[in-house]
C-alpha positions in Angstrom: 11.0 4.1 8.2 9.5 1.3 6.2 9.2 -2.5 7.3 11.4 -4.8 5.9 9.8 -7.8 3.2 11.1 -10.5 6.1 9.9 -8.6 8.8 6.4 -8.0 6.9 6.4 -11.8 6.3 7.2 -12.5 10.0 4.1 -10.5 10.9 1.3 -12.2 8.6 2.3 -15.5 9.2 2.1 -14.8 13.6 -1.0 -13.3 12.9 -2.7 -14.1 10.1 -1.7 -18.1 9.9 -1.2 -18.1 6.2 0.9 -16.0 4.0 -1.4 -14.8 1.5 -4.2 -13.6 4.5 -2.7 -9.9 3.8 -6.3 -8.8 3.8 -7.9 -9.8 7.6 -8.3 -7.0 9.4 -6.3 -8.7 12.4 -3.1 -8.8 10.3 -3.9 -5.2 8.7 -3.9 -3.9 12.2 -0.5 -5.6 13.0 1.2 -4.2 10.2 0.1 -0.5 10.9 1.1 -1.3 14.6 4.5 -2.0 13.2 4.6 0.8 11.4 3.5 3.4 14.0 5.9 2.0 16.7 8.2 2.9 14.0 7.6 6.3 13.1 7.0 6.9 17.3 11.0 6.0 17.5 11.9 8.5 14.6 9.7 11.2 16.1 11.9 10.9 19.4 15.1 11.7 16.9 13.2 14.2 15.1 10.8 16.4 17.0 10.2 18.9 14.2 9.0 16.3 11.5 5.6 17.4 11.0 5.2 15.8 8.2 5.9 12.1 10.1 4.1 13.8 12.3 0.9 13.9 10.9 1.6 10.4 8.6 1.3 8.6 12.2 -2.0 10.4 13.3 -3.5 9.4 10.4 -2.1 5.7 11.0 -3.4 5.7 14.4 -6.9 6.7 12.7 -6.8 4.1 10.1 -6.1 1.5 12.9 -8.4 2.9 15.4 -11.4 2.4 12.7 -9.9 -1.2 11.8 -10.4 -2.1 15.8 -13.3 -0.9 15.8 -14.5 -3.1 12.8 -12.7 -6.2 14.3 -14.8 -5.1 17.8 -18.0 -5.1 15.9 -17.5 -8.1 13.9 -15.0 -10.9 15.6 -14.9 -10.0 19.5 -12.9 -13.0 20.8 -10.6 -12.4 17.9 -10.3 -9.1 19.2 -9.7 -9.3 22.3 -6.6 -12.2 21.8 -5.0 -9.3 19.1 -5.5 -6.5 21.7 -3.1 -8.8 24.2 -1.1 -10.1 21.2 0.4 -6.6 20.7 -0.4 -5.0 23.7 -2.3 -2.1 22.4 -4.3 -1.4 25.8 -2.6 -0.7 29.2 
């Protein structure tokens, strides 16, 4: 249930443009993305996992509170991640 180091790498350069930019908020929020659709599949496998379970809510905090930050701070640069990876409906 982790990312893997290429996959990780993959992500920062798309969205951060550099690979050392671990630390924008924009590429912060990426990762946890990545890592919340991946829990979301194991929880379909494994229903009972409460302890996944309440590792994604608080993921889903942590990147709520980051989008929030980015909204308050860099709006264009929100908006274009929002439709990057397709967090709204």
């Amino acid at each position: 249930m982790t990312i893997t180091k290429t996959k990780k790498a993959e992500i920062i350069l798309k969205i951060g443009k550099t690979p050392k930019n671990t630390g924008h908020p924009a590429v912060q929020i990426a990762l946890i993305t990545e890592r919340i659709q991946d829990i979301s599949g194991h929880m379909k496998t494994h229903r009972k996992d409460y302890t996944s379970q309440v590792g994604l809510l608080k993921l889903v905090g942590q990147r709520r509170r980051l989008l929030n930050y980015l909204k308050r701070s860099d709006l264009p640069e929100y908006g274009k991640l929002i439709k990057q990876l397709d967090l709204r409906k």
